[in-house]
GUDRENLO-549069 format. One record per residue (C-alpha): residue in three letters; x, y, z; residue number from 1. Coordinates in steps of 0.2 Angstrom, whole numbers, always signed. Each point is the difference from the previous one (the first is absolute). Layout:
BEGIN
<"ALA",<X,Y,Z>,NUM>
...
! end
This chain:
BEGIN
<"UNK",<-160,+82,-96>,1>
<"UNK",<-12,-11,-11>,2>
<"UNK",<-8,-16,+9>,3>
<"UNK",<+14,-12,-8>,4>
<"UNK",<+14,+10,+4>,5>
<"UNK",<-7,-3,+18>,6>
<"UNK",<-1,-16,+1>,7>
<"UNK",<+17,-2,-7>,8>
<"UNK",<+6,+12,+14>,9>
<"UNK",<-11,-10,+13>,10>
<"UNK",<+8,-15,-5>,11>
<"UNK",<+16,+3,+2>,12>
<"UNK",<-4,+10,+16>,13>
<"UNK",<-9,-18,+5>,14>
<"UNK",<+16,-9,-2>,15>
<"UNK",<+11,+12,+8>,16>
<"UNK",<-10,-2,+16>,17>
<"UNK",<-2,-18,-1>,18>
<"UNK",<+18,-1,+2>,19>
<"UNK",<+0,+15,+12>,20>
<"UNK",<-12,-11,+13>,21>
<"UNK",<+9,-15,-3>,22>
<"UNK",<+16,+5,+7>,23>
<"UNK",<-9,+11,+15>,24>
<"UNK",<-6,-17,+4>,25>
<"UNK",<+16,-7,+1>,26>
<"UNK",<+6,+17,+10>,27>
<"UNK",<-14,-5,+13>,28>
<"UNK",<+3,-19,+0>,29>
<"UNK",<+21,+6,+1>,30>
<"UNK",<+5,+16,+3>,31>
<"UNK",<+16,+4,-5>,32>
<"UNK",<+8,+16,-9>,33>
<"UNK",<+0,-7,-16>,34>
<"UNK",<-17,-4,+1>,35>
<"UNK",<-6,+16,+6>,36>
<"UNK",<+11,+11,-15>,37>
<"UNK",<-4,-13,-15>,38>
<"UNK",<-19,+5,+9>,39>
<"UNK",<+3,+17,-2>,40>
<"UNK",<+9,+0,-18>,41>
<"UNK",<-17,-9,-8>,42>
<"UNK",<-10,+14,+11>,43>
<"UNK",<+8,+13,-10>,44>
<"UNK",<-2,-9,-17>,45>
<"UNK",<-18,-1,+5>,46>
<"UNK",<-1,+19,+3>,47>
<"UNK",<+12,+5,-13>,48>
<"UNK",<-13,-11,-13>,49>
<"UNK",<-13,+8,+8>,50>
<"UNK",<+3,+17,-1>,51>
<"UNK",<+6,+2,-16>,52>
<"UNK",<-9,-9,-12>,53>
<"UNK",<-17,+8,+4>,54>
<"UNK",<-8,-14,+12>,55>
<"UNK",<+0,+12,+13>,56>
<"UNK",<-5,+17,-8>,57>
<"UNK",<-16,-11,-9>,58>
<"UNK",<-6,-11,+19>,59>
<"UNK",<+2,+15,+11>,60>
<"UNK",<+8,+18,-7>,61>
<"UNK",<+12,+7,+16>,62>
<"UNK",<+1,+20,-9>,63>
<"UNK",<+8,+3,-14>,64>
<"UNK",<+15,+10,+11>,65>
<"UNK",<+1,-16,+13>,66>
<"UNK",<+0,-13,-16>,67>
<"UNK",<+16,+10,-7>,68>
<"UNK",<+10,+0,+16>,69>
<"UNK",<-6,-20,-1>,70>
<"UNK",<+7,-4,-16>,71>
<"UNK",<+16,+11,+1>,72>
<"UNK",<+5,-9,+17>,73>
<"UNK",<-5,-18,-4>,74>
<"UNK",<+16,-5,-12>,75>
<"UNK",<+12,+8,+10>,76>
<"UNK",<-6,-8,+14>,77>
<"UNK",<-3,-16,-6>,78>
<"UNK",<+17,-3,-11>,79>
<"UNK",<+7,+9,+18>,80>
<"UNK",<-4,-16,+12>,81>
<"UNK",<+4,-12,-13>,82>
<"UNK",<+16,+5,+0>,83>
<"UNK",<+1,-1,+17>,84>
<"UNK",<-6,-19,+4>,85>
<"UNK",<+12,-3,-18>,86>
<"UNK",<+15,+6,+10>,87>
<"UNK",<-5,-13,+13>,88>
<"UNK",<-7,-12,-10>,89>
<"UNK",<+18,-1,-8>,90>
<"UNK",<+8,+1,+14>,91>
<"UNK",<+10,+15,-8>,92>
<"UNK",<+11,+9,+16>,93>
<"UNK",<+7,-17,+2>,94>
<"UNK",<+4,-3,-19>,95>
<"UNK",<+4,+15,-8>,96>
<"UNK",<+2,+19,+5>,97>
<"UNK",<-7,+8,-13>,98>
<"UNK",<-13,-11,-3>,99>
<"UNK",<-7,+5,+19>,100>
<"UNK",<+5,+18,-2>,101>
<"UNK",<-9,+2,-16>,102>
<"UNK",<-16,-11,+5>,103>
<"UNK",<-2,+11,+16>,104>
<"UNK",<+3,+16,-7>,105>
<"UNK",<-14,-4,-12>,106>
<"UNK",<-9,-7,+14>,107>
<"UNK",<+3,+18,+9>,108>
<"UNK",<-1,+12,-15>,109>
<"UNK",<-15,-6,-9>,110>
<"UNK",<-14,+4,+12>,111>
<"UNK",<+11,+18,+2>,112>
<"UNK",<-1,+3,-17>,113>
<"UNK",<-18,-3,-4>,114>
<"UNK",<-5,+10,+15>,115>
<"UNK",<+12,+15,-8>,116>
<"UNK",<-10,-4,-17>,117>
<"UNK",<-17,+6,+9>,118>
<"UNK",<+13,+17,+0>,119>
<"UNK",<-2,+3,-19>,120>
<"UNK",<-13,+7,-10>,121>
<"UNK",<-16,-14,-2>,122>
<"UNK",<+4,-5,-19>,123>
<"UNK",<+16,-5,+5>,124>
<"UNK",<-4,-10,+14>,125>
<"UNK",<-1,-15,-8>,126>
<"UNK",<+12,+0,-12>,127>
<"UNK",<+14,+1,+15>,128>
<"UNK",<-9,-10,+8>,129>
<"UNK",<+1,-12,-13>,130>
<"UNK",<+18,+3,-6>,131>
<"UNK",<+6,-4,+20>,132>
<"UNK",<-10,-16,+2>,133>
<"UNK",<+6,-8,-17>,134>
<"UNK",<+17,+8,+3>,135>
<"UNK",<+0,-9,+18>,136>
<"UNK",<-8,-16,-7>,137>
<"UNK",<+12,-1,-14>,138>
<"UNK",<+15,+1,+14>,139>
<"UNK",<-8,-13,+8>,140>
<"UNK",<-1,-13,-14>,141>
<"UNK",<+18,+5,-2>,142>
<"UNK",<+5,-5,+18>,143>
<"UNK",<-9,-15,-2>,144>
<"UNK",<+9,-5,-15>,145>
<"UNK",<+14,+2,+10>,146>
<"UNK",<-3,-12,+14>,147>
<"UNK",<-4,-14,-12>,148>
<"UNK",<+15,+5,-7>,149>
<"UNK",<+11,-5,+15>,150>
<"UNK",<-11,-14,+1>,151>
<"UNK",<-16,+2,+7>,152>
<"UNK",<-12,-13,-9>,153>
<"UNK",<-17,+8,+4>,154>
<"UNK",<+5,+17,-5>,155>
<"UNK",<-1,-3,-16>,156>
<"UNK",<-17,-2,+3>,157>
<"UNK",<-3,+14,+10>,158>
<"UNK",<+8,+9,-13>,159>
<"UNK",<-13,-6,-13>,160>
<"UNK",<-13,+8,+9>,161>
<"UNK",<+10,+17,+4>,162>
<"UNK",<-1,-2,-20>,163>
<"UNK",<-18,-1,+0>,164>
<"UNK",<-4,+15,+10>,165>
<"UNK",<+8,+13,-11>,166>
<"UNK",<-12,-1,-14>,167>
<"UNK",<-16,-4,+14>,168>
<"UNK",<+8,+18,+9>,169>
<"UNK",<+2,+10,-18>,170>
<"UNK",<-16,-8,-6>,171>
<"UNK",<-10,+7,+17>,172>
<"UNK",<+8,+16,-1>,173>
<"UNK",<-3,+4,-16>,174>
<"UNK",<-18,-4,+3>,175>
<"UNK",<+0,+11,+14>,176>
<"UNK",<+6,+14,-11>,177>
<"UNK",<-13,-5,-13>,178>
<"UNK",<+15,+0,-14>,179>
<"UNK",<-9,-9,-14>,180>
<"UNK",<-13,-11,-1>,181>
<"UNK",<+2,-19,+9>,182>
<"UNK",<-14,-12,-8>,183>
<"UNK",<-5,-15,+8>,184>
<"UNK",<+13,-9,-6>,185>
<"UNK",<+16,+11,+5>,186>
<"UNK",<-8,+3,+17>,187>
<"UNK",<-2,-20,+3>,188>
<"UNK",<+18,-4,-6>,189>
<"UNK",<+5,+15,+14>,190>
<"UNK",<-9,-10,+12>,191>
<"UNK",<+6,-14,-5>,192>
<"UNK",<+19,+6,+5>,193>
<"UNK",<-8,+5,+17>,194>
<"UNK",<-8,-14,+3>,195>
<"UNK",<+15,-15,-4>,196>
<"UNK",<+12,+14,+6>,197>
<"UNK",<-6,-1,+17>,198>
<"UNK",<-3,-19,+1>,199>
<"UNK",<+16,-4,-7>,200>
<"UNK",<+9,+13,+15>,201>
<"UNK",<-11,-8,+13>,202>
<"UNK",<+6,-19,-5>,203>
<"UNK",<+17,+5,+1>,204>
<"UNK",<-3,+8,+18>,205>
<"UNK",<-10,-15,+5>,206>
<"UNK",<+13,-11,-7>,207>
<"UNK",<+14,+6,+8>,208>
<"UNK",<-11,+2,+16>,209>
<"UNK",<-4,-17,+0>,210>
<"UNK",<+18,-5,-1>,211>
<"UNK",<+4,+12,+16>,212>
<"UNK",<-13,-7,+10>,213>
<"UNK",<+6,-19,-5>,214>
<"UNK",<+16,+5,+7>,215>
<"UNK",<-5,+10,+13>,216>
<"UNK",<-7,-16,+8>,217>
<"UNK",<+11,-14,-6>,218>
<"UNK",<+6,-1,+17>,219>
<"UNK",<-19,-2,+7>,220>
<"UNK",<-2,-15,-12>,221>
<"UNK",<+16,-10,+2>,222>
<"UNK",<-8,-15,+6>,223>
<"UNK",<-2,-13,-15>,224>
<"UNK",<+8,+11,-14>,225>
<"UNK",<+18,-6,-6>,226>
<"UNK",<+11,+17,-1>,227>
<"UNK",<+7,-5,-12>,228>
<"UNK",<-14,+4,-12>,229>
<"UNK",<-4,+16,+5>,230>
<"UNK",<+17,+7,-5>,231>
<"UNK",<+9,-3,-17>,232>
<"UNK",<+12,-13,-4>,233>
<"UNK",<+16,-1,-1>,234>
<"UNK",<+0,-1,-19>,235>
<"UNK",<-14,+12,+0>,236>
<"UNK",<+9,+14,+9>,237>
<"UNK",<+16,+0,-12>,238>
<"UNK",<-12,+2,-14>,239>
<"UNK",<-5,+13,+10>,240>
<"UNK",<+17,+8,+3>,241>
<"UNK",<+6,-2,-20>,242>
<"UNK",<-16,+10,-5>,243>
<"UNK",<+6,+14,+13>,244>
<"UNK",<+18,-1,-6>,245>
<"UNK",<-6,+2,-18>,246>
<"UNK",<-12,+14,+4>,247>
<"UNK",<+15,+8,+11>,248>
<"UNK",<+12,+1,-15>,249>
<"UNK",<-14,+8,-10>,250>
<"UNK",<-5,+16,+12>,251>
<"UNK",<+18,-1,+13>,252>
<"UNK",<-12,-2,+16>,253>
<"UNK",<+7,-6,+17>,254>
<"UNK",<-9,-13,+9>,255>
<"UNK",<+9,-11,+15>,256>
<"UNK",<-1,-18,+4>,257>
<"UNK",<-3,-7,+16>,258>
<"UNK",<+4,-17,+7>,259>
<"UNK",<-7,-7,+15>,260>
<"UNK",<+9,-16,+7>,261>
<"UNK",<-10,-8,+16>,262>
<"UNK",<+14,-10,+12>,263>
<"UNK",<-4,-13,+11>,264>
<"UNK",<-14,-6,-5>,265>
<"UNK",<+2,-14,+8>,266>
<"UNK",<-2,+6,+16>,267>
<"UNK",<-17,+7,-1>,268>
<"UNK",<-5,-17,-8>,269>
<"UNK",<+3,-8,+16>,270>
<"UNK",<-15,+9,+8>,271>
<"UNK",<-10,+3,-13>,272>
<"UNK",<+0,-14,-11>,273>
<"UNK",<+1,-4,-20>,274>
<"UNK",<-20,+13,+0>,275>
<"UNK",<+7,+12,+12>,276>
<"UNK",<+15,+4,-13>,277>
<"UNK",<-11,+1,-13>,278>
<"UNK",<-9,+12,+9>,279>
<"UNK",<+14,+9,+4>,280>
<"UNK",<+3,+3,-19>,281>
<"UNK",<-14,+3,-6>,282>
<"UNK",<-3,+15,+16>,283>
<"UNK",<+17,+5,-6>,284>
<"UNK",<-4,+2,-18>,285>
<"UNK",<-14,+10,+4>,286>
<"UNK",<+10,+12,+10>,287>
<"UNK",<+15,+1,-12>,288>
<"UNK",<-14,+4,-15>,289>
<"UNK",<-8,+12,+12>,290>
<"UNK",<+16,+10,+5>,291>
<"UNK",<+4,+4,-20>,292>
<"UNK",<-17,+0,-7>,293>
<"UNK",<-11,-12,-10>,294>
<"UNK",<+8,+10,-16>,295>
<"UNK",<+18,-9,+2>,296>
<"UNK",<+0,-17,-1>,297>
<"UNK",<+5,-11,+14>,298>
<"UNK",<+5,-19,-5>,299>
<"UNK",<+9,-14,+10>,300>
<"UNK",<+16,-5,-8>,301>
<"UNK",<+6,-16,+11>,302>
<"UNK",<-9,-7,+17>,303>
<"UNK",<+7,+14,+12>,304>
<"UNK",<+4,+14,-14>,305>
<"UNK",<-14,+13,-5>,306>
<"UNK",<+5,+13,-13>,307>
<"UNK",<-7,+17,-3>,308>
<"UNK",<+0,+11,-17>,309>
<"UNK",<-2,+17,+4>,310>
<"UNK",<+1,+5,-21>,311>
<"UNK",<+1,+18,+3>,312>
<"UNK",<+6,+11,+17>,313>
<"UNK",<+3,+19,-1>,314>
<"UNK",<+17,+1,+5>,315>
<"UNK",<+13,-11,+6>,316>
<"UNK",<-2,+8,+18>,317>
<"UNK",<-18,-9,+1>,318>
<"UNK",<+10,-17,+2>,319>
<"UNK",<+6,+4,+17>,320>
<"UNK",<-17,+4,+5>,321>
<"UNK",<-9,-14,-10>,322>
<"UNK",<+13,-14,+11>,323>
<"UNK",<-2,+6,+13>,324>
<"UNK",<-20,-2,+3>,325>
<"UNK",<+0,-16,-9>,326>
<"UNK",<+13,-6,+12>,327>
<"UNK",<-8,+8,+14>,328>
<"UNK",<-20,-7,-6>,329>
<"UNK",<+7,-18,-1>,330>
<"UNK",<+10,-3,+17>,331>
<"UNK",<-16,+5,+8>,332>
<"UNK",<-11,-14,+8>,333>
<"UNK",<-10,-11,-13>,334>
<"UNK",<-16,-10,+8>,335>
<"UNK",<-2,-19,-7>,336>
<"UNK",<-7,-14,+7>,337>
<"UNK",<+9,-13,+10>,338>
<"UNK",<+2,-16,+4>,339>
<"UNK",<-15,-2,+11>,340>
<"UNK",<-10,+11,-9>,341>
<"UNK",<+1,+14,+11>,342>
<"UNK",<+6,+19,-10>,343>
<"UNK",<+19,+4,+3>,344>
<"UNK",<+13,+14,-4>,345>
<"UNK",<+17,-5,-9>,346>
<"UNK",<+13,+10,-1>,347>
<"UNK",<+11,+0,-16>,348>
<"UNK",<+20,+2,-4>,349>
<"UNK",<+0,+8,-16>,350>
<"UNK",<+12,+9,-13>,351>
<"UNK",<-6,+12,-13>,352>
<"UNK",<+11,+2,-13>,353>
<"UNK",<-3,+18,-11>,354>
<"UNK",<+8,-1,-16>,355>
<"UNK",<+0,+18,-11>,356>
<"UNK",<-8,-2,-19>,357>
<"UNK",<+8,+13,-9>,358>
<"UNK",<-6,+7,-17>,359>
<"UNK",<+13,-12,-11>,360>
<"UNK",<-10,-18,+5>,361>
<"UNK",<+13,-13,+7>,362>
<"UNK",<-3,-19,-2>,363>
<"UNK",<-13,-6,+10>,364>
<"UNK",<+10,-16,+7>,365>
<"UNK",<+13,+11,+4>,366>
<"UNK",<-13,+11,+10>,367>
<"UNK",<-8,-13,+8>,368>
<"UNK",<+18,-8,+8>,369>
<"UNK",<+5,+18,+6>,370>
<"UNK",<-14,+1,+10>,371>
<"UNK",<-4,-15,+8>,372>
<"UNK",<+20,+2,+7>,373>
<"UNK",<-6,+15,+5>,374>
<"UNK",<-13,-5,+8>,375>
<"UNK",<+11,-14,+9>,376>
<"UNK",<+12,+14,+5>,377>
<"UNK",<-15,+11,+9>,378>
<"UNK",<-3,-15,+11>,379>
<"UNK",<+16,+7,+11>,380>
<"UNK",<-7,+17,-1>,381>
<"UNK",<-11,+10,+13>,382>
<"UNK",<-13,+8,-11>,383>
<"UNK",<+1,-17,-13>,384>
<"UNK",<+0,+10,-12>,385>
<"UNK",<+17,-1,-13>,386>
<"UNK",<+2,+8,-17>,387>
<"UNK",<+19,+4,-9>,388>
<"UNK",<+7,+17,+4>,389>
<"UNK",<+2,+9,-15>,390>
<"UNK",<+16,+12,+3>,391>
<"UNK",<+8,-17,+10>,392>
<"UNK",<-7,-14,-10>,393>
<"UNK",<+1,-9,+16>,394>
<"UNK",<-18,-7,+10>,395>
<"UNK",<-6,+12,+11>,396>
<"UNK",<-15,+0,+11>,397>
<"UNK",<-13,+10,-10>,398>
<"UNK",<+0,+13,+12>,399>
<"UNK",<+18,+5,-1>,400>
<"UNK",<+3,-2,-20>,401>
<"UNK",<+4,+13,-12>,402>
<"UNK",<-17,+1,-10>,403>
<"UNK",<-1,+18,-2>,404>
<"UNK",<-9,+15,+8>,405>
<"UNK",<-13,-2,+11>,406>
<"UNK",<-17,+6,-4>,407>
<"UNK",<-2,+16,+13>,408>
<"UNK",<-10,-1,+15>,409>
<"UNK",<-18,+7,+0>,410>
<"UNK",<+0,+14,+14>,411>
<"UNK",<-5,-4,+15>,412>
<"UNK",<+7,-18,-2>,413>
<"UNK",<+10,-9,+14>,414>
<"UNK",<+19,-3,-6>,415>
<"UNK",<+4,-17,-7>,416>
<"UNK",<+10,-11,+11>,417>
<"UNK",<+9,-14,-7>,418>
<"UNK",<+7,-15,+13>,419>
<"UNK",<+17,-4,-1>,420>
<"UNK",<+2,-18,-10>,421>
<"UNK",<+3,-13,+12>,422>
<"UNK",<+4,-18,-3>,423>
<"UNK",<-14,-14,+2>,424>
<"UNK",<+4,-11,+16>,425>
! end
């Protein structure tokens, strides 16, 4: 490695940290999951970088044997918890099944494989190595491509910089296994693909992090913010919902539509007053958008009706449990502030409504009615929770419709009890 190819790598390796201690200060200022994996992703970029362009072997030689196993086990490895913290990121075992199988068993298989790899004879080492980290980045981008696909806006994104680590990957590689000659030039543009690789990843993390955190604690900061501009609009939503319906008629997903009508409003304003309700809605957006994660939008149609697009579920059966908790998160206690000033819990009479998306995309007025009625009609059921029953066609409490098999229990699990419906007094 001459002295420019050094500086190039040096560089890049610079901004790859900078990025790296940035977010481990917000981990320290924040901890949270996400911050501790988007951590541990720019870590591996960093070591990845490190050990296979040469920084490494020219600052401080570990042995030619130890540097081998080094190399061999760092794209594996690395491409391997990308794909896990992508699976999560996306939010992919509540979207779409293979999609969360495919993403875990790269997430599982990866680190195996390149540990197998140190199995084979030295001068193939790398080249498997190689083949399994672009073969596993490569699925990646794919899956990626997929969730924006079903309408995920940041992953096109991410998917851009899943693009940009295949040639950094192939580039280092091949440098490793000293195929051909890299000039200055070559190895700056490979560096280049790292570098804005990793940035680009870790914007989107922090983006969507951000946008977590916001939600997370909407409830916290309900005091002077109008709820109505933390949600979308009315107009804004069925935007929303035609460019879902369109995208459904391209790939035949599922998705489901929720409706959530508050009743008796009224009453609660009594003792709370005109900033107490306000309160109450902005505390209960924040729950709703919590309960179905910040990837599905979540907008208010009318003063007492919030509604939910869930673009993509993995099988119908996922409705039955996807009412349920939203039903069972809202009717508990929300704190707001009173008339006196003083912090009280209110408890609301609500209906969820859950309305099937099928692959062949139905008008989205016609959508909308359906659910609000079904919404009204959960109002007189126990778990308020009411969707139509597909062998029937009559409204059935969730819990009781015909939606399909049930997703098998995981051993060890206690038996699922549903409660009888029972009519609201």
């Amino acid at each position: 490695m001459d002295a420019l190819a050094l500086v190039v790598w040096s560089m890049a390796l610079g901004a790859i940290g900078a990025v790296t201690l940035a977010r481990a200060g917000d981990l320290l200022a924040r901890p949270a999951a996400s911050r501790l994996r988007a951590v541990s992703y720019h870590l591996s970029v960093f070591l990845l970088v490190l050990v296979l362009s040469g920084v490494l072997a020219h600052a401080r030689p570990p042995g030619a044997a130890r540097l081998q196993a080094m190399q061999v086990l760092a794209g594996p490895l690395c491409v391997g918890l990308s794909s896990l913290w992508i699976s999560g990121w996306l939010r992919a075992a509540h979207r779409d099944r293979l999609m969360a199988i495919a993403l875990g068993a790269c997430a599982l298989l990866l680190p195996l494989l390149g540990l197998l790899a140190l199995l084979l004879p030295v001068e193939q080492q790398l080249p498997a190595a190689a083949a399994v980290s672009l073969l596993g980045g490569g699925l990646t981008l794919w899956l990626t491509l997929r969730g924006w696909l079903m309408g995920d806006r940041m992953a096109l994104a991410m998917a851009a910089g899943c693009l940009l680590t295949l040639p950094a990957i192939a580039g280092l590689y091949a440098m490793a296994m000293q195929l051909g000659d890299f000039d200055s030039r070559a190895q700056a543009l490979l560096a280049l693909c790292a570098a804005f690789s990793n940035g680009l990843t870790g914007l989107v993390l922090w983006r969507r992090d951000r946008h977590q955190w916001r939600t997370l604690h909407q409830g916290a900061q309900s005091g002077a913010i109008d709820p109505v501009t933390r949600l979308h609009s009315g107009a804004a939503l069925v935007r929303k919902l035609l460019r879902a319906q369109q995208r459904r008629r391209r790939t035949g997903r599922e998705g489901a539509l929720l409706a959530v009508i508050v009743f008796d409003v009224q009453r609660i304003a009594t003792h709370v007053g005109v900033a107490g309700v306000n309160d109450m809605w902005l505390a209960l957006a924040g729950r709703l958008q919590r309960r179905v994660g910040v990837v599905n939008p979540v907008g208010r149609y009318w003063d007492r009706c919030f509604v939910v697009l869930v673009e993509t579920i993995p099988a119908p059966a996922a409705l039955r449990t996807l009412g349920l908790r939203v039903a069972s998160s809202l009717r508990q206690p929300l704190e707001v502030i009173g008339l006196g000033g003083e912090r009280m819990q209110v408890h609301l009479d609500v209906g969820v409504g859950v309305v099937r998306l099928a692959g062949t995309a139905a008008e989205v007025e016609d959508v909308l009615d359906e659910a609000q009625e079904l919404a009204e009609a959960a109002r007189h059921m126990r778990s308020r929770a009411a969707i139509y029953d597909r062998s029937s066609g009559l409204v059935m409490p969730v819990e009781q419709a015909d939606l399909g098999p049930r997703r098998p229990r995981r051993p060890g699990a206690p038996p699922e009890v549903v409660a009888p419906p029972r009519a609201a007094s």
